[in-house]
N, C-alpha and C positions, 0 to 999 in steps of 0.2 A: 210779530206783526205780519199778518199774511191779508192778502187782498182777498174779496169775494168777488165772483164773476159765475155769472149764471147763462149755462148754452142757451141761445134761443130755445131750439127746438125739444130739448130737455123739458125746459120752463113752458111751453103750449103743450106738450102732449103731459104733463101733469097737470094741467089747468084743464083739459079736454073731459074727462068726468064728469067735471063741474059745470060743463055748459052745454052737454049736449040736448038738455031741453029745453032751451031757450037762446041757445046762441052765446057766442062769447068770442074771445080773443081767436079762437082756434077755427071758428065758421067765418068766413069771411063776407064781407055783406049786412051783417046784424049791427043790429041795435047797439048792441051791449059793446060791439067794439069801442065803440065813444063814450061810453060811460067809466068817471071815475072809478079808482079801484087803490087799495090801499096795500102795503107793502111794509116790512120789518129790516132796519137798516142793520147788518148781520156784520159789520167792519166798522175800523175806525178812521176810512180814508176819507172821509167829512166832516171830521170833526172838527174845531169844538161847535160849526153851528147844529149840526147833526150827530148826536150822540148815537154809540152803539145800543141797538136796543129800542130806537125810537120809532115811531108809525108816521109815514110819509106819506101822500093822498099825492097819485098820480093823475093827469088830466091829460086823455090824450089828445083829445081837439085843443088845448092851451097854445098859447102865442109863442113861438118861440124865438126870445132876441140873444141878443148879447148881457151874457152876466144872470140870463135864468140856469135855473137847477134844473134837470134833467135825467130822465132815464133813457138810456142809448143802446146801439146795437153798435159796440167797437167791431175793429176789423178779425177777431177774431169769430165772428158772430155768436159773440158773448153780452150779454146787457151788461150794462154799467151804469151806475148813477153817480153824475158829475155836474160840475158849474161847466157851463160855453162859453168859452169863449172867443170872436171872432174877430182874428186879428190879421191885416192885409189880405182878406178873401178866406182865410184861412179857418177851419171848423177844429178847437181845440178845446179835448176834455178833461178839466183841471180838477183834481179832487183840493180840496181846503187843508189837507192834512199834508206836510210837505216831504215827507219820507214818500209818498207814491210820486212817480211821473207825469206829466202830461202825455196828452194822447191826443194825437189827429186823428181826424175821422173823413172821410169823402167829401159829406154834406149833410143839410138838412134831412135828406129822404132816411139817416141811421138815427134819427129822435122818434124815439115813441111816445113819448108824452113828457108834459114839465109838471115838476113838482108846485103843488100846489099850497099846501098844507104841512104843517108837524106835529104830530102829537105826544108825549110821554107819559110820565105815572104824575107829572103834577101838571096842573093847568094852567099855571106859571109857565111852562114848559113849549104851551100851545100857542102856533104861531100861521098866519097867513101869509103867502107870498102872492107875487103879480095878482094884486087887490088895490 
């Protein structure tokens, strides 16, 4: 059981190809940064409501409270995607899976967006959140 974690800056300058005619996560200013975008959960530190293997639809203008799913910049400035939770002022990122850790974080300004969506190979499978 090994965790995944993806460097920021790793993760935009591979994305960078992909947007330089239109804009994207990597130009700053654009359109496209606020546009949903979708993702492959490559671990099983979410499971069982997020299976390895499943399509997660990220939102980065989404609401973000206590107890939404999210993808994050931990302190290593690594993304992560975890549950929030906010306890005594406190910004903590919980995987569902209980072999990982909890992880604090700063604040708000390390969420890049909340999970919105799940999708896998059955449509049983597909599910909405903050809806």
């Amino acid at each position: 059981m090994s965790e995944t974690r993806i460097n920021v800056e790793t993760f935009k300058q591979n994305l960078q190809p992909n947007f330089k005619q239109g804009g994207g996560m990597g130009e700053l200013g654009s359109c496209a940064e606020s546009e949903p975008y979708a993702l492959q959960v490559i671990d099983d530190s979410m499971e069982p409501e997020f299976a390895k293997g499943c399509i997660i639809i990220i939102d980065p203008t989404g609401i973000v409270r206590d107890g939404a799913y999210v993808f994050a910049v931990d302190n290593k400035d690594e993304y992560i995607f975890r549950q929030l939770r906010i306890v005594d002022g406190k910004h903590i990122l919980v995987a569902l899976n209980a072999s990982y850790p909890p992880l604090e974080i700063s604040g708000m300004d390390r969420i890049e967006g909340v999970i919105t969506q799940r999708a896998g190979r059955r449509r049983s499978y597909h599910k909405w959140y903050d809806k």
